[in-house]
SEDO-844349 format. One record per residue: x, y, z of N, C-alpha, C, O in turn. Coordinates in pm, 1 decimal, decimal comma. Example, Ala and Ser with C-alpha at 12.3 -4.5 7.8 and 13.67 -1.06 7.14 Angstrom:
% SEDO-844349
n_xx_n_yy_n_zz_ca_xx_ca_yy_ca_zz_c_xx_c_yy_c_zz_o_xx_o_yy_o_zz
1319,0_-569,0_780,0_1230,0_-450,0_780,0_1320,0_-330,0_780,0_1423,6_-331,9_846,5
1285,0_-225,0_708,0_1367,0_-106,0_714,0_1290,0_3,0_787,0_1340,9_113,8_803,9
***
This chain:
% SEDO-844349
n_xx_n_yy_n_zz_ca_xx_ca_yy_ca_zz_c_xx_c_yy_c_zz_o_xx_o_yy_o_zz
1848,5_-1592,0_3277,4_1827,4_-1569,3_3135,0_1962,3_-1579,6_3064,4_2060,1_-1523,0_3113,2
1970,6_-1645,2_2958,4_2095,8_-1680,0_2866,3_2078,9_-1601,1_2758,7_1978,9_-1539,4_2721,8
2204,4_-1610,7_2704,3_2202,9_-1441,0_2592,8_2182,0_-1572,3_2476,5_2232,1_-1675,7_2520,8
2148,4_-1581,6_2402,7_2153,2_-1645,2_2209,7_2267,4_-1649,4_2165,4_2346,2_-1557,2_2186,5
2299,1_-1755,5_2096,1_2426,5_-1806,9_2027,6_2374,8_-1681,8_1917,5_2459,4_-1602,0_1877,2
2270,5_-1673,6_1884,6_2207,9_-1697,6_1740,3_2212,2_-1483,7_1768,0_2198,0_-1429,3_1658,5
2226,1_-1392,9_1871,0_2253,1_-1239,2_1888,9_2324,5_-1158,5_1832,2_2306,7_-1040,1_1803,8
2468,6_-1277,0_1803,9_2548,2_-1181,8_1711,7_2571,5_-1147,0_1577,0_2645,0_-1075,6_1508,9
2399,7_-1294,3_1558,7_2432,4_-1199,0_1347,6_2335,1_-1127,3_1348,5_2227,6_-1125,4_1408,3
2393,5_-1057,9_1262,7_2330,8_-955,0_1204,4_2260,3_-980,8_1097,5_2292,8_-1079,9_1032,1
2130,2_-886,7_1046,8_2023,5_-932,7_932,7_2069,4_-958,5_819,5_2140,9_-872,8_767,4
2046,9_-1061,8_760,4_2064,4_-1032,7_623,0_2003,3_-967,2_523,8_1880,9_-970,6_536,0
2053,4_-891,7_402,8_1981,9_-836,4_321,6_1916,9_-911,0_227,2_1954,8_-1008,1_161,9
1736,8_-807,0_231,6_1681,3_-929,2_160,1_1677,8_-971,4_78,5_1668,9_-873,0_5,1
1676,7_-1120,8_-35,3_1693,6_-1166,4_-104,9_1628,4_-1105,2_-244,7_1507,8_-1126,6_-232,1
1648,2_-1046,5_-357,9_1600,7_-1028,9_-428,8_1496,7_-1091,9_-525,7_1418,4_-1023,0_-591,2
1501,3_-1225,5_-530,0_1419,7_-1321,0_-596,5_1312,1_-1330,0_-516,6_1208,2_-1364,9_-572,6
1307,7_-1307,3_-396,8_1184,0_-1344,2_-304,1_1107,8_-1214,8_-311,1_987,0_-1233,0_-296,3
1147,7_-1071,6_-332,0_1111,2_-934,8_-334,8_1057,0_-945,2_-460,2_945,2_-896,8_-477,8
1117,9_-1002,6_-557,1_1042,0_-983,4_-727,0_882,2_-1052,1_-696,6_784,0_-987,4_-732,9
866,4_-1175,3_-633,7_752,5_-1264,8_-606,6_697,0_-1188,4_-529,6_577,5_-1188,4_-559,1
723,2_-1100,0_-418,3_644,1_-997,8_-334,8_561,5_-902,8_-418,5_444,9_-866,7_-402,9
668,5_-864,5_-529,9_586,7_-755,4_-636,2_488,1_-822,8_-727,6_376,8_-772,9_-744,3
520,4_-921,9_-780,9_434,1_-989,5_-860,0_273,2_-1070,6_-795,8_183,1_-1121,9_-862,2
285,0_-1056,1_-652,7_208,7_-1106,5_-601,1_117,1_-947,2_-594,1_9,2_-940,3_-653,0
154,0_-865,4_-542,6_69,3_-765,5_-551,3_30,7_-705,8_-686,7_-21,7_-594,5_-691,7
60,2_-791,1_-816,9_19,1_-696,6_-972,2_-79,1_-788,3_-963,5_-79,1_-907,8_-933,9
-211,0_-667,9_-1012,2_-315,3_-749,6_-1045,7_-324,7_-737,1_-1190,0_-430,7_-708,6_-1245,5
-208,3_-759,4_-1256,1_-284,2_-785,3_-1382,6_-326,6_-916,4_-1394,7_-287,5_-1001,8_-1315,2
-400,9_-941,2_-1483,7_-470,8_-1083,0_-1521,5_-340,9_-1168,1_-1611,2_-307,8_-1281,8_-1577,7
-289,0_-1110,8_-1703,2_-184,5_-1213,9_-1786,1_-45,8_-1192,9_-1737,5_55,1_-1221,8_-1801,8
-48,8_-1140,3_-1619,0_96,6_-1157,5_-1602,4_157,8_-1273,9_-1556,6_81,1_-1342,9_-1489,5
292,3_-1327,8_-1573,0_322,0_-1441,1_-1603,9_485,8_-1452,6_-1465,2_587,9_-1383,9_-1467,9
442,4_-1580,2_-1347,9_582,7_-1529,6_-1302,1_701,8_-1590,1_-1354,9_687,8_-1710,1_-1330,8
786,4_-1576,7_-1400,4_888,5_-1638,2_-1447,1_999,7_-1652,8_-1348,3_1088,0_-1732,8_-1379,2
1014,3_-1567,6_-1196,3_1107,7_-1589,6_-1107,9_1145,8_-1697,3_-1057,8_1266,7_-1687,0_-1037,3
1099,4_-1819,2_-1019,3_1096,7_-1935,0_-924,2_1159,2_-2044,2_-1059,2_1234,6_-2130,9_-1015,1
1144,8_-2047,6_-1158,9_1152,1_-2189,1_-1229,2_1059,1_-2290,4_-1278,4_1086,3_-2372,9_-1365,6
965,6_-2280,9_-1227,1_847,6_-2411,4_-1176,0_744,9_-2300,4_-1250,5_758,4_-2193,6_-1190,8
630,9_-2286,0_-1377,8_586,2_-2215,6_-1387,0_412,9_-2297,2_-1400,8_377,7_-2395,0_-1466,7
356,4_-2231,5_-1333,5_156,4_-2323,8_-1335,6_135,8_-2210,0_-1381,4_181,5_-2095,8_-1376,1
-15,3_-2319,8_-1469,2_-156,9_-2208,7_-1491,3_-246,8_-2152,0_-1398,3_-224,4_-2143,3_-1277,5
-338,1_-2117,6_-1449,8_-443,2_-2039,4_-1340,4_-501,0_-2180,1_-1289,3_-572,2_-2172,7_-1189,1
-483,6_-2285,9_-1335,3_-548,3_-2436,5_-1238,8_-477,8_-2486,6_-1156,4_-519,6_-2575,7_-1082,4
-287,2_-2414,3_-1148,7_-176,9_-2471,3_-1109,7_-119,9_-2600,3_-1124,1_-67,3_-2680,5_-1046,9
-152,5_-2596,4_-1278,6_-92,4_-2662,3_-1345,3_78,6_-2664,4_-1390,4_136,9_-2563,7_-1350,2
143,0_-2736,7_-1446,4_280,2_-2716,9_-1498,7_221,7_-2638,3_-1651,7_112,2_-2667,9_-1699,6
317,8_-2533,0_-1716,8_259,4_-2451,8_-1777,4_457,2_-2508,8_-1869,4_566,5_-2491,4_-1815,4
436,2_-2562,0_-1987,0_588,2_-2551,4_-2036,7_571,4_-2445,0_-2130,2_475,5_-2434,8_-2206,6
678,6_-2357,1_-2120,8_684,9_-2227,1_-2204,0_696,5_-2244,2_-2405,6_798,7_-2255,1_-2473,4
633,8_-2242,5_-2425,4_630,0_-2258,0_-2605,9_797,7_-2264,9_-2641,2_844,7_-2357,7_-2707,2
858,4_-2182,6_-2601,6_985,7_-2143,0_-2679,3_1073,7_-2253,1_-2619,0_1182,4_-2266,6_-2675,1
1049,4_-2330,2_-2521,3_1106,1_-2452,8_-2445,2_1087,7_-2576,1_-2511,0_1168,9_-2668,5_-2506,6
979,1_-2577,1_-2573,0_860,3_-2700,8_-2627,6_1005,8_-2711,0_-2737,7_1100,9_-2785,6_-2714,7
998,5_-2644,6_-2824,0_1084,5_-2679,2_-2969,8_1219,9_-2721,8_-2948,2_1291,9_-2749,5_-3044,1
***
């Protein structure tokens, strides 16, 4: 048995942008909107361009 190159790192702490999408995945509200990622779809998963972007 061979020891892992890959043993001596240590965890990284977890990413915060991926934890916001963890929370937002568990809100059930109906209009909530994710804005974390960039890329934003509708409920058809569609591209959704934000009004205030449009002008």
């Amino acid at each position: 048995m061979s020891i892992s190159r890959f043993s001596v790192l240590k965890p990284s702490t977890p990413d915060a942008i991926f934890a916001l999408v963890g929370r937002f995945n568990l809100d059930k509200n109906p209009n909530k909107i994710n804005l974390a990622i960039g890329a934003y779809k509708d409920e058809n998963q569609k591209p959704w361009v934000l009004p205030s972007v449009k002008l």
